[in-house]
C-alpha positions, -999 to +999 in steps of 0.1 A: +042-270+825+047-293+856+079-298+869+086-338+883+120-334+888+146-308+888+186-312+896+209-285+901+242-294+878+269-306+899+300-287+892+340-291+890+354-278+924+377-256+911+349-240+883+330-217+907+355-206+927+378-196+904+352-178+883+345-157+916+383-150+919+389-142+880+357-120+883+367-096+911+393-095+894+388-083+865+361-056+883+385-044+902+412-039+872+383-025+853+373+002+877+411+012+884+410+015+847+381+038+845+391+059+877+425+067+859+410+069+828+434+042+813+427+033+773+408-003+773+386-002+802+354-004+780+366-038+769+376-050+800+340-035+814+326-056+783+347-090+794+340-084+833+303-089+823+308-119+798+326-133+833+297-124+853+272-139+831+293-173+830+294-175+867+262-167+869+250-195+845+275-224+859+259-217+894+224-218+877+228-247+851+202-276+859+181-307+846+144-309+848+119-333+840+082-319+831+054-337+820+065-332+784+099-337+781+138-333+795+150-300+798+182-282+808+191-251+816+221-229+810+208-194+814+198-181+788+204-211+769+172-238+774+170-268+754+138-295+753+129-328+743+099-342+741+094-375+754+075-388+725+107-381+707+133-397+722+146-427+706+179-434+726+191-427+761+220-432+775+252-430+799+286-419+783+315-405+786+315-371+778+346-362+756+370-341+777+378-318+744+342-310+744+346-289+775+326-277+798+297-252+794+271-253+769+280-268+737+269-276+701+286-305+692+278-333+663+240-328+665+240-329+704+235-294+731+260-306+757+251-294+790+282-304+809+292-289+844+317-314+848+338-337+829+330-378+828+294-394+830+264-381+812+235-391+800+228-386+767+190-384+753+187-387+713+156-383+693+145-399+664+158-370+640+194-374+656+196-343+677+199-347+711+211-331+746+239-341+772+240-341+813+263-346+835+236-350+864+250-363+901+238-399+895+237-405+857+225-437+855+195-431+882+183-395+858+186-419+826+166-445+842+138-418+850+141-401+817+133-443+801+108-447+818+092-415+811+099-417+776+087-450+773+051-440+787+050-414+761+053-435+734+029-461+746+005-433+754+009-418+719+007-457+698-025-460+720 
């Protein structure tokens, strides 16, 4: 699978940064804890990796677009769809109770680093995948017009 375009999610300022902090954290508690032999540490060992793995993720998160279809990223989380497929795309507002993070939400996988603009691909069945990309409108102007080839390609 080629890769034509890839974007690395733009994130909240406060997101990473605060992760980092909270994460240290929560090592550090976690090996005082296991040093003195306090009751608890294995959860907080368990919730210092969950933390890890988030961080780890948010920094990672990103769009791509391959010859076949849009894809993002939210390690381990990967969602696809193929341009043949896609009926609708779109800039929106993403809801601010939807959150960020990778989400299920009324048929649609939102992918959102940040709250406000996304672009919003949806296929023919309904489902779908939100973006939050640093230029919305420019990623669903590529994702049109690659989607629009597609189609012609497969009427054809």
């Amino acid at each position: 699978m080629t890769v034509l375009y890839t974007e690395k999610a733009e994130q909240t300022w406060w997101v990473l940064p605060l992760f980092r902090l909270f994460t240290v954290g929560m090592v550090l508690l976690f090996a005082w804890m296991a040093l003195y032999r306090l009751a608890g540490w294995q959860a907080l060992m368990i919730a210092s990796f969950l933390m890890a793995w988030a961080m780890l993720a948010f920094q990672e998160m990103r769009y791509e677009l391959t010859e076949e279809g849009v894809v993002s990223w939210f390690w381990p989380f990967k969602t696809t769809v193929r341009y043949a497929d896609i009926e609708k795309v779109e800039v929106v507002k993403a809801p601010w109770w939807v959150g960020i993070g990778c989400h299920w939400w009324k048929g649609t996988w939102w992918y959102l680093s940040r709250t406000g603009n996304c672009v919003r691909v949806t296929t023919r069945a309904g489902k779908g995948i939100a973006m939050t990309p640093k230029d919305p409108e420019r990623l669903a102007a590529l994702v049109r017009k690659r989607s629009k080839g597609a189609q012609k390609a497969k009427k054809g």
